[in-house]
N, C-alpha and C positions, 0 to 999 in steps of 0.2 A: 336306671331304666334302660340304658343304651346295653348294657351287657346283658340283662334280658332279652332284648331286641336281637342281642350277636349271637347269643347261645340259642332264640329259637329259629335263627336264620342258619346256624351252623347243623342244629337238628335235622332241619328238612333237607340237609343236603346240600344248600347251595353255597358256592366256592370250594365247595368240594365233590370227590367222585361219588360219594354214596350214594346216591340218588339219583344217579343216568339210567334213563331209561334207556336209550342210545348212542352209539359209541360215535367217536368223534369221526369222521369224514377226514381225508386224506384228501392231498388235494388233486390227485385225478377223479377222486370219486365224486369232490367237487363238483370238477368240471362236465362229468360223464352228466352225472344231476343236472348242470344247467342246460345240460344240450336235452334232455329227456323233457323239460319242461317246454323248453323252444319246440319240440313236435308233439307237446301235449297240446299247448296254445294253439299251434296250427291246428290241430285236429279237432278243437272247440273251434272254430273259425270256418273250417271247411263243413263240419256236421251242421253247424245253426246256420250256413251258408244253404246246404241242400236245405235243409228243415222249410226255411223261410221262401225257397221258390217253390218247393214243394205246395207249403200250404196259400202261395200266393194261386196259383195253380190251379190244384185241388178244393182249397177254401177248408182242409183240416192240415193236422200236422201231422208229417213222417214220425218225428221218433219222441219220445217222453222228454221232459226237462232231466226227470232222474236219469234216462240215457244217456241225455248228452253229457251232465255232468260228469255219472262214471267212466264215459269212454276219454275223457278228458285227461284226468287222471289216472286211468288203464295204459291209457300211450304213456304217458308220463313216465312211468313205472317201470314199463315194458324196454322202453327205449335206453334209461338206464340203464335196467339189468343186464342189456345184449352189449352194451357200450362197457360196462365193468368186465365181462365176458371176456370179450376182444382184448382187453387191457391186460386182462392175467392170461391169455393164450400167450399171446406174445411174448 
């Protein structure tokens, strides 16, 4: 049973490469990543910030839930990309 178990875990790929969808991260790209998330988070912080005095306010809300979550993650993204940028300018 256990060698059935290895061969259908070596199938799908794992502990091995066949099966990456994504390549490994370096570790500035690491790092670039965790700083893109630190002003993805701010930028969830500051949008539900307005949102909430807004609708304290107004008595509706500025921007959509689906808003804010993708601008959350748009910084995220964004902030990496410029930070990888910089990294291979250099």
């Amino acid at each position: 049973m256990k060698s059935v178990l290895n061969n259908w875990a070596i199938s799908r790929g794992e502990g091995s490469d066949v099966m990456r969808f994504f390549k490994s991260m370096n570790e500035d790209e690491s790092h670039n990543w965790k700083k893109g998330v630190f002003f993805g988070f701010y930028a969830y912080m500051l949008i539900t910030a307005i949102n909430y005095f807004y609708y304290s306010v107004m008595g509706s809300a500025l921007f959509s839930p689906g808003y804010i979550f993708l601008s959350g993650i748009a910084v995220a993204f964004l902030f990496e990309f410029i930070f990888n940028l910089k990294r291979k300018k250099i």
